[in-house]
C-alpha positions as CSV (number, residue, x, y, z in Angstrom):
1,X,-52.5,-3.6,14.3
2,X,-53.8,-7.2,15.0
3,X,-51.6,-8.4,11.9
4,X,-48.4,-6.2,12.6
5,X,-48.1,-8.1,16.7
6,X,-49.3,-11.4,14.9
7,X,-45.5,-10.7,12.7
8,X,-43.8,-9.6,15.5
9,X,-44.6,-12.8,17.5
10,X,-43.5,-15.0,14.5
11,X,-40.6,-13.0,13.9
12,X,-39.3,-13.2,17.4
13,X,-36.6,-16.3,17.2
14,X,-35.0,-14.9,13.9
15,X,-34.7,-10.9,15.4
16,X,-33.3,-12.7,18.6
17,X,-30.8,-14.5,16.6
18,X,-29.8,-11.8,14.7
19,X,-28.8,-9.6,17.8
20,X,-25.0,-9.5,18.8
21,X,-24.1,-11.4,22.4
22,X,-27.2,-13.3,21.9
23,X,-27.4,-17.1,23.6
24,X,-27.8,-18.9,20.2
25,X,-25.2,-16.6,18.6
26,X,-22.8,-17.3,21.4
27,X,-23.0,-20.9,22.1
28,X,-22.7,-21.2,17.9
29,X,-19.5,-19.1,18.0
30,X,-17.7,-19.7,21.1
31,X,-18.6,-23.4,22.0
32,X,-20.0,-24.7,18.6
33,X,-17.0,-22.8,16.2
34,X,-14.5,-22.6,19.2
35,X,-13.4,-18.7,18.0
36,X,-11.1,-16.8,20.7
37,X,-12.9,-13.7,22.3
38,X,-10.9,-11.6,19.6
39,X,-12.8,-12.8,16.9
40,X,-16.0,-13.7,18.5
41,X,-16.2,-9.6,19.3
42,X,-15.5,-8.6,15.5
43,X,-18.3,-11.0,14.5
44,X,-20.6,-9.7,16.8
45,X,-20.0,-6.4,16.0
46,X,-20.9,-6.8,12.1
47,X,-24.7,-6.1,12.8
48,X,-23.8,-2.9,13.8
49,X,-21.5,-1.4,11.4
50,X,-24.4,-2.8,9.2
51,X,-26.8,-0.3,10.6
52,X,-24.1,2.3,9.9
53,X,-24.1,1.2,6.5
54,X,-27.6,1.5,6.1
55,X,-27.7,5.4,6.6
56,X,-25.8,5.7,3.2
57,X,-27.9,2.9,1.3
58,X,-32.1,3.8,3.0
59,X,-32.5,7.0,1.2
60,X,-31.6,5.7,-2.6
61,X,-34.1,3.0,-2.0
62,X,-36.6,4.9,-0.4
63,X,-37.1,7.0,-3.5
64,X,-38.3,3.9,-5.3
65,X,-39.8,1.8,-2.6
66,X,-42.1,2.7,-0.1
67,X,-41.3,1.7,3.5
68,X,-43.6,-1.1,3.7
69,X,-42.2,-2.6,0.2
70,X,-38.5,-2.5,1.4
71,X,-39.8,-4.0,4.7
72,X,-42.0,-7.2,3.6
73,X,-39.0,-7.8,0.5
74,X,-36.2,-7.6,2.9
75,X,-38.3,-9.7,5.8
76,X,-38.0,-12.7,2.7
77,X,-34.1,-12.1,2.2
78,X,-33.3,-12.2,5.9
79,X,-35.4,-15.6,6.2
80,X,-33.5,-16.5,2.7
81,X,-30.0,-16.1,3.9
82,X,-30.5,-17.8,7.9
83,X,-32.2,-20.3,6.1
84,X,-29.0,-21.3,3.7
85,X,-26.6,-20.6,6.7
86,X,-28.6,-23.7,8.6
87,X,-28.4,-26.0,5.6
88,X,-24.4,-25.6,5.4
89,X,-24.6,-26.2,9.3
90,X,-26.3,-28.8,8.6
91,X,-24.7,-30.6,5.5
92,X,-21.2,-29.0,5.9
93,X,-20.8,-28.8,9.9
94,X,-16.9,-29.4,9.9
95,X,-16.0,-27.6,6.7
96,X,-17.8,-24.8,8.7
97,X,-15.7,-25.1,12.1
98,X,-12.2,-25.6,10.0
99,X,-13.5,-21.8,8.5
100,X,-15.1,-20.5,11.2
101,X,-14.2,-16.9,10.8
102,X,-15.1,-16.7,7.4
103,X,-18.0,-18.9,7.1
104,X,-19.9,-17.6,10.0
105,X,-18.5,-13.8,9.7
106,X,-20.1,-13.6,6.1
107,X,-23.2,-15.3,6.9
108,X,-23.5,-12.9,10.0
109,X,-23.1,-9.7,8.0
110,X,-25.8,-10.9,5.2
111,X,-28.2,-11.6,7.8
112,X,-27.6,-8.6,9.6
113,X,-27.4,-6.4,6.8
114,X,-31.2,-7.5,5.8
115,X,-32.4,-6.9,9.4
116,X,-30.7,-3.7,9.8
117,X,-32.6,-1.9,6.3
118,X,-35.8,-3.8,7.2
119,X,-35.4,-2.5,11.0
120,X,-35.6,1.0,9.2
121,X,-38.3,0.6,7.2
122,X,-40.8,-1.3,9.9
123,X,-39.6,2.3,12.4
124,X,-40.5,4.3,9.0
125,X,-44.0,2.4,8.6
126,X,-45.0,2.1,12.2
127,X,-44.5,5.7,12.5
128,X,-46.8,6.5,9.6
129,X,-49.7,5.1,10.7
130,X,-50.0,4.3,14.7
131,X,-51.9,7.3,15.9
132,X,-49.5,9.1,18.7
133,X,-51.6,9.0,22.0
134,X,-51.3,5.3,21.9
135,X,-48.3,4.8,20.8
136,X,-47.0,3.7,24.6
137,X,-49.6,1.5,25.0
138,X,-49.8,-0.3,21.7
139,X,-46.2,-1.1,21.7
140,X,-46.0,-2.0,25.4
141,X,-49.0,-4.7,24.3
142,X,-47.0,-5.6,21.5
143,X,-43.3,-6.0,22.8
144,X,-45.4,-8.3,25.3
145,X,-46.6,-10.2,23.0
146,X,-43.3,-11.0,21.5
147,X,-41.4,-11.2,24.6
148,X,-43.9,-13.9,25.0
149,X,-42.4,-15.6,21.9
150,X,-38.7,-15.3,22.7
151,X,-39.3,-16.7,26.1
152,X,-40.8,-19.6,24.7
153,X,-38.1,-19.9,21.6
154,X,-35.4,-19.7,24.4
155,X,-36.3,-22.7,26.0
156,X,-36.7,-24.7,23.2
157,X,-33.4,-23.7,22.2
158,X,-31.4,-24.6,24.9
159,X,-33.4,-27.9,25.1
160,X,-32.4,-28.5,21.3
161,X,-28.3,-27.1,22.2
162,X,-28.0,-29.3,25.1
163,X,-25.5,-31.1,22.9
164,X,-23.8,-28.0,20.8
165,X,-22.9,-29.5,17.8
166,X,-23.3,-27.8,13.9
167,X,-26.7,-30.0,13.3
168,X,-28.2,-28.7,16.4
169,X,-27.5,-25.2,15.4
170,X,-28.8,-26.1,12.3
171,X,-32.2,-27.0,13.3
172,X,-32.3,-24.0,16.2
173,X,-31.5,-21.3,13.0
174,X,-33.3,-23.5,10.4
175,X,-36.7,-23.8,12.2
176,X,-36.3,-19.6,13.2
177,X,-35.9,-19.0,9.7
178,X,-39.3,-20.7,9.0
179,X,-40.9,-19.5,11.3
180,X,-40.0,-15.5,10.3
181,X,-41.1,-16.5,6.8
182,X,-44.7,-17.0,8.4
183,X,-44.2,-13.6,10.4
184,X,-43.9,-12.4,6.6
185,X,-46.9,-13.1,5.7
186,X,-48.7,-12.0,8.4
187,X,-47.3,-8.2,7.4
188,X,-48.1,-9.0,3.8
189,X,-51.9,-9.0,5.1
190,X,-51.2,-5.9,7.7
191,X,-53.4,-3.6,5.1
192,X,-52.0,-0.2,6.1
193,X,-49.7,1.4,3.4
194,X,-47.5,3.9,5.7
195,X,-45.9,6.3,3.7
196,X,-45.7,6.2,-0.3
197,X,-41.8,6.9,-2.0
198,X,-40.5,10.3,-2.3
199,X,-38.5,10.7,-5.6
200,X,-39.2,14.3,-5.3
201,X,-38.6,14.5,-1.8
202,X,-36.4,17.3,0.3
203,X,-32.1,16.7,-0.4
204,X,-30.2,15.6,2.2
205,X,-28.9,18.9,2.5
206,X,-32.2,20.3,3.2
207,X,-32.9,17.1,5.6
208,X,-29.6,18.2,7.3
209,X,-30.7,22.0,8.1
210,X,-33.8,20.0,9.6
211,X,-31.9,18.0,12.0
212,X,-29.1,20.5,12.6
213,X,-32.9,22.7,14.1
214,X,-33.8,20.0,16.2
215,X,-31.3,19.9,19.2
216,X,-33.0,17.8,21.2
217,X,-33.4,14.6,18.4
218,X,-29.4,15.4,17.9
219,X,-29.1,15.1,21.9
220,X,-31.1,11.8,21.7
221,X,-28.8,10.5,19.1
222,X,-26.0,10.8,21.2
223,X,-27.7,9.0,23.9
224,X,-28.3,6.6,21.5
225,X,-24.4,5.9,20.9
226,X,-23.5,6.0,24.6
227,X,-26.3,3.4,25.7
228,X,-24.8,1.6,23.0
229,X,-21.8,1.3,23.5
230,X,-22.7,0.4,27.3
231,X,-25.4,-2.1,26.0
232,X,-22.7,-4.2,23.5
233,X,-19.8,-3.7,25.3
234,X,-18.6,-6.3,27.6
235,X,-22.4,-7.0,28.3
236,X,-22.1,-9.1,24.5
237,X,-20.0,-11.5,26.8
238,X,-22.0,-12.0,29.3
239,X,-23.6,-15.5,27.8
240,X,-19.7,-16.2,26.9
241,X,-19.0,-16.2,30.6
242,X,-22.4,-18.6,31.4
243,X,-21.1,-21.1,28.9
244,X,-17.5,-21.2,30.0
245,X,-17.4,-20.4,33.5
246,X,-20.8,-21.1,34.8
247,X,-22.9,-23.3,33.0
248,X,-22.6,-27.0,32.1
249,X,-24.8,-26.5,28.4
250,X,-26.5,-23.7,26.7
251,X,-29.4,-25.6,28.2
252,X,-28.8,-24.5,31.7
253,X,-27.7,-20.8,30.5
254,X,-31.4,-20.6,28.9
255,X,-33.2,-20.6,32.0
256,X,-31.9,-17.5,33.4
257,X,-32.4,-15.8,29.7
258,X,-35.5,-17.0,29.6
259,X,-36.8,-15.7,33.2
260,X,-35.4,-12.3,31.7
261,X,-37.9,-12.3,29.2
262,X,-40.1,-13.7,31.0
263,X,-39.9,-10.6,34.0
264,X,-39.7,-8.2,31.0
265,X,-43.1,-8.8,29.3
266,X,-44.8,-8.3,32.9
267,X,-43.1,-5.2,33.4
268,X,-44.0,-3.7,30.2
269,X,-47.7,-3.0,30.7
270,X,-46.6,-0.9,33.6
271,X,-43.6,0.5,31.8
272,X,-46.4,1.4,28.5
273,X,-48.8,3.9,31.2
274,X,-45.9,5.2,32.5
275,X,-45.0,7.0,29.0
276,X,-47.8,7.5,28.3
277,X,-48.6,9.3,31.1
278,X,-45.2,10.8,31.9
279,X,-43.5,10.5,28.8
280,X,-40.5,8.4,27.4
281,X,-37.2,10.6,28.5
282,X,-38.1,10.4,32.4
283,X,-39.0,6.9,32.2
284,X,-36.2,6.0,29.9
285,X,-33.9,7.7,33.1
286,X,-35.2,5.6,35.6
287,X,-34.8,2.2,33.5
288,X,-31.2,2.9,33.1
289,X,-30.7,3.6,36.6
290,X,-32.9,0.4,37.3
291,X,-30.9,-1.2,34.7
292,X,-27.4,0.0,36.6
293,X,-28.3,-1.8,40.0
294,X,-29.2,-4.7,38.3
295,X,-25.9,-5.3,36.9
296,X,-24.3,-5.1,40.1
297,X,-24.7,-9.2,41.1
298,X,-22.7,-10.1,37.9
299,X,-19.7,-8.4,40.0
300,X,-19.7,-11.8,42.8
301,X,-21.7,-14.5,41.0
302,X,-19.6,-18.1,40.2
303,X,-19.9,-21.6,39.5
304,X,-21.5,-22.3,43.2
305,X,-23.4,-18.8,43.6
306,X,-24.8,-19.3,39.9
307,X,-28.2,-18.6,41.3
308,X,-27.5,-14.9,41.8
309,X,-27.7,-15.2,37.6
310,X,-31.7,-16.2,38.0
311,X,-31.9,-12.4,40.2
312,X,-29.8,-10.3,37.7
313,X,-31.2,-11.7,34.5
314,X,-34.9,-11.1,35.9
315,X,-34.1,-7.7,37.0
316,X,-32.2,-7.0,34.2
317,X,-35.1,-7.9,31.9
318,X,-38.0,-6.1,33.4
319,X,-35.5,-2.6,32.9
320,X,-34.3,-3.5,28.7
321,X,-38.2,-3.9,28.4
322,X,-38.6,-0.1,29.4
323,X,-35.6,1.3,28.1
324,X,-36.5,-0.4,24.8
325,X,-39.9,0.8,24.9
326,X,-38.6,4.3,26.2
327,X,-36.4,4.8,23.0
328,X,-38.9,4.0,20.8
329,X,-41.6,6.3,21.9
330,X,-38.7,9.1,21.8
331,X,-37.4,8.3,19.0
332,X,-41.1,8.4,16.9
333,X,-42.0,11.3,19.2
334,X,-38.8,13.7,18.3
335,X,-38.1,12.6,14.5
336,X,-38.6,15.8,12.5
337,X,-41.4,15.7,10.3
338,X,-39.2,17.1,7.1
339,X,-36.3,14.8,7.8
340,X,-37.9,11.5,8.4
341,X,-35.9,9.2,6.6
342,X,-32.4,10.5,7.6
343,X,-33.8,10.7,11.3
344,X,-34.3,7.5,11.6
345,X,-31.4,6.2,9.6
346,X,-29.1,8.5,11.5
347,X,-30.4,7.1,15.3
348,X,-30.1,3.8,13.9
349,X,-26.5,4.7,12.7
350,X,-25.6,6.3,15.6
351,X,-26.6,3.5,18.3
352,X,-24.7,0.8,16.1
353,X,-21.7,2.5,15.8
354,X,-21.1,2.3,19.8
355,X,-22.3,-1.1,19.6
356,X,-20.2,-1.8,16.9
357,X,-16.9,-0.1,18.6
358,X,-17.8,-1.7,22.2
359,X,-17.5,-5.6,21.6
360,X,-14.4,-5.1,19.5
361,X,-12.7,-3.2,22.2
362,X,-14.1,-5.3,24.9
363,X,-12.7,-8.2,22.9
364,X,-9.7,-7.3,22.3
365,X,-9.2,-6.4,26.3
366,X,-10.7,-9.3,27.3
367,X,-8.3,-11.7,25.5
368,X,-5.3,-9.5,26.7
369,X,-6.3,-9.9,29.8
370,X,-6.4,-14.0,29.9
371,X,-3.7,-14.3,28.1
372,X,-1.6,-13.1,31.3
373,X,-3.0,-16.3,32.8
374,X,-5.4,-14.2,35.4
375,X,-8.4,-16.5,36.4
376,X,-11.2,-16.0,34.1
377,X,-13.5,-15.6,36.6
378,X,-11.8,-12.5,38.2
379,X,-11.2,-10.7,34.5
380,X,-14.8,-11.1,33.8
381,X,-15.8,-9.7,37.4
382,X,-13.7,-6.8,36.7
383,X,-15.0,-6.0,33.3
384,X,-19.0,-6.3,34.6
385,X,-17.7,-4.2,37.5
386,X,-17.7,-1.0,34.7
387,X,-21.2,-1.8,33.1
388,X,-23.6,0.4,36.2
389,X,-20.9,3.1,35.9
390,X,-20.7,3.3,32.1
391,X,-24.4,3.5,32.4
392,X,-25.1,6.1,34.6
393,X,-22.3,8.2,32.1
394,X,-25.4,7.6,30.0
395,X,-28.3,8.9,31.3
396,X,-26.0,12.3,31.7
397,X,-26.4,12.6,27.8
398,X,-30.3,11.9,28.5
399,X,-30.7,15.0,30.8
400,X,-30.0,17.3,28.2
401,X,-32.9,16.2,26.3
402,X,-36.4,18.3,26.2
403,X,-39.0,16.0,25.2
404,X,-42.7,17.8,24.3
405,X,-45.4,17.2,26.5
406,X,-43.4,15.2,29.0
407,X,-43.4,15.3,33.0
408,X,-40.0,15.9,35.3
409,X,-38.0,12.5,36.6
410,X,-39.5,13.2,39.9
411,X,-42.8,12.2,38.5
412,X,-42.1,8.6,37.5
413,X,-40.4,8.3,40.5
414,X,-43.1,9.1,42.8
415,X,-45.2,6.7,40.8
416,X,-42.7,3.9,42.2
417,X,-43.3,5.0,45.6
418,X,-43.9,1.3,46.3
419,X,-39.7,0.3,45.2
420,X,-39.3,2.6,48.4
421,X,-40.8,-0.4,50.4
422,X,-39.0,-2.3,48.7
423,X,-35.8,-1.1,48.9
424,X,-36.0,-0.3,52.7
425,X,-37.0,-4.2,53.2
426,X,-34.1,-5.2,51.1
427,X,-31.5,-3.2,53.3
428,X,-31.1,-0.3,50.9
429,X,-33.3,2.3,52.9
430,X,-30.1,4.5,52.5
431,X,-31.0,4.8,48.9
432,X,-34.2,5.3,49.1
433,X,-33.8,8.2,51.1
434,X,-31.2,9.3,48.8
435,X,-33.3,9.1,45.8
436,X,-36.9,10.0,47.4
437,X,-36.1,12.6,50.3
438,X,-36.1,16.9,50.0
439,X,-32.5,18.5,50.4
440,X,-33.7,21.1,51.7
441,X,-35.6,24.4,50.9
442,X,-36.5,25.5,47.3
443,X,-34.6,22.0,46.5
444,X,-35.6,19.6,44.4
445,X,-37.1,16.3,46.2
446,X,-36.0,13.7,43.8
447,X,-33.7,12.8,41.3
């Protein structure tokens, strides 16, 4: 356990890389490559139609390869292929901007394909051998840790991108690249085997019956999708709308990013008891709602109310550090036992293909609508305006879920009786009262 959150801390800069909408990713593609929105949302969106691809390709290697094999081997070709990307950055920068697209879109799908079959096999391993009652709090300890790590990564990033040229970018992705071949061999000494391969394992037929059984995994799946699509959607743009319209450097947009993780490993000790005490789905409610009303100060912020970013981005980060800890405590907690592999490869599947879908869309709408000469700043308003109601679409799809062993919403939210301060000394004693206050007889008191 000590050697799995010792690799998680190293690998930290290269996962955060590899995620779509991410700050490096952006400032590479939009200010580094200079690629229209159009473009810059079909390049973002190849990670996930790589997790979809990796539903068709995990259970042929499976039946050779245990999970931990396919893991540690794939943990050296993602290093492998970010590391060549940097060099050509760094050797080849303005061969690289006159092909752009094709440079950077093929690099992007290599590296993500790696990550996405790796990201299965590390859900596969975990799963095999963390012991269930401390699942939430391992994790919780764990994502600290490497929130830890990201913060720290993301402000030596945007001290190194103060000037974005290719050689910058090539020492940011180079140095990550390193780095995750270290968090390598800290799993290489992680001594527990996880599950061996099944050549003589159940068909996917039989794997299908299993899942088609388990209604409430199939109801987290879909959950999965919608939160994804919400997640990816014009949220992918949001650090394209720091570097154009709000921030002088991807220096300046760091800070904010970085408080977010910053806010996010301090929440997620609380966030770890709370599902382990209540369970994931109820928690995994509240986050999203938390997440929603977070959201809601990218609707006014501009150039001279940029500080409102510092509020969002904290908020924002203390709720994806439960909602990411939430889905993976449901996740390993509603996987059927005779369908493991397809289970996991179909959630992964699933979530990527809204992520996938969303930034092309958003994209696509996004460069139609400046292309009608509205001001940016408006359009962008407009589309963040949609993110808390797109969300709380989601957590309708979450309400259907029956999780074992877990307590009602109303739970959690009496154990954050103390946001009801809060959010009476903040004005919004309206909600509170909403949220926290009996409807009358035989009614439900909360949410």
């Amino acid at each position: 356990m000590r050697m799995s959150a010792l690799e998680g801390v190293l690998a930290m800069p290269l996962v955060y890389i590899c995620l779509p909408g991410n700050l490096v990713l952006a400032a590479l593609l939009s200010r580094g490559l200079g690629l229209p929105p159009d473009s810059y949302g079909w390049i973002v969106s190849l990670p996930y139609w790589c997790n979809c691809a990796q539903l068709a390709l995990m259970p042929f290697i499976l039946r050779r390869f245990s999970a931990r094999q396919v893991f540690l081997g794939l943990l050296w070709a993602n290093s492998a292929c970010w590391l060549v990307f940097a060099a050509v950055l760094w050797w080849h920068g303005d061969w690289v901007k006159a092909h752009a697209v094709n440079v950077a879109g093929w690099f992007v799908f290599a590296g993500s394909l790696t990550v996405a079959l790796a990201g299965v096999a590390w859900t596969m391993w975990m799963h095999a051998w963390v012991p269930p009652r401390m699942r939430g709090a391992y994790f919780s300890q764990r994502n600290r840790l490497c929130q830890w790590s990201n913060f720290l990564f993301l402000l030596v990033a945007g001290w190194l991108l103060v000037d974005p040229t290719p050689a910058a970018f090539a020492v940011v992705i180079g140095g990550a690249a390193l780095v995750r071949g270290a968090s390598a061999v800290a799993a290489h000494n992680a001594p527990a085997p996880g599950d061996p391969p099944t050549p003589a394992g159940p068909s996917l037929r039989a794997q299908w019956q299993v899942l088609k059984a388990a209604k409430s995994f199939r109801q987290s799946v879909v959950f999965g999708a919608a939160w994804g699509f919400v997640l990816n959607g014009f949220g992918a743009f949001q650090p394209v709308f720091m570097l154009q319209s709000l921030s002088d450097s991807p220096r300046s947009a760091s800070l904010p990013l970085a408080l977010s993780l910053l806010f996010g490993a301090l929440a997620l000790p609380a966030w770890g008891r709370l599902i382990d005490r209540h369970g994931a789905r109820p928690v995994l409610m509240c986050a999203v709602g938390f997440w929603a009303l977070a959201g809601l100060p990218w609707i006014f912020v501009t150039h001279e109310t940029a500080g409102l970013l510092y509020v969002a981005w904290a908020l924002a980060g203390t709720a994806n550090a439960g909602i990411a800890l939430g889905q993976l405590n449901l996740l390993m907690k509603l996987v059927p036992a005779g369908a493991k592999s397809l289970a996991v490869g179909l959630n992964t599947a699933a979530a990527a293909l809204g992520m996938a879908v969303a930034p092309i869309f958003a994209g696509q709408l996004l460069a139609w609508a400046l292309g009608h000469d509205w001001p940016a700043d408006v359009v962008f308003h407009g589309f963040f305006l949609t993110l808390p109601l797109f969300a709380t679409g989601a957590v309708l799809f979450l309400r259907r879920v029956q999780e074992p062993r877990s307590a009602p919403v109303e739970h959690v939210l009496g154990a954050l009786r103390n946001y009801r301060v809060l959010a009476a000394t903040l004005g919004l004693g309206f909600l509170a009262q909403t949220l926290f206050t009996p409807r009358g007889e035989s009614k439900r008191s909360e949410y």
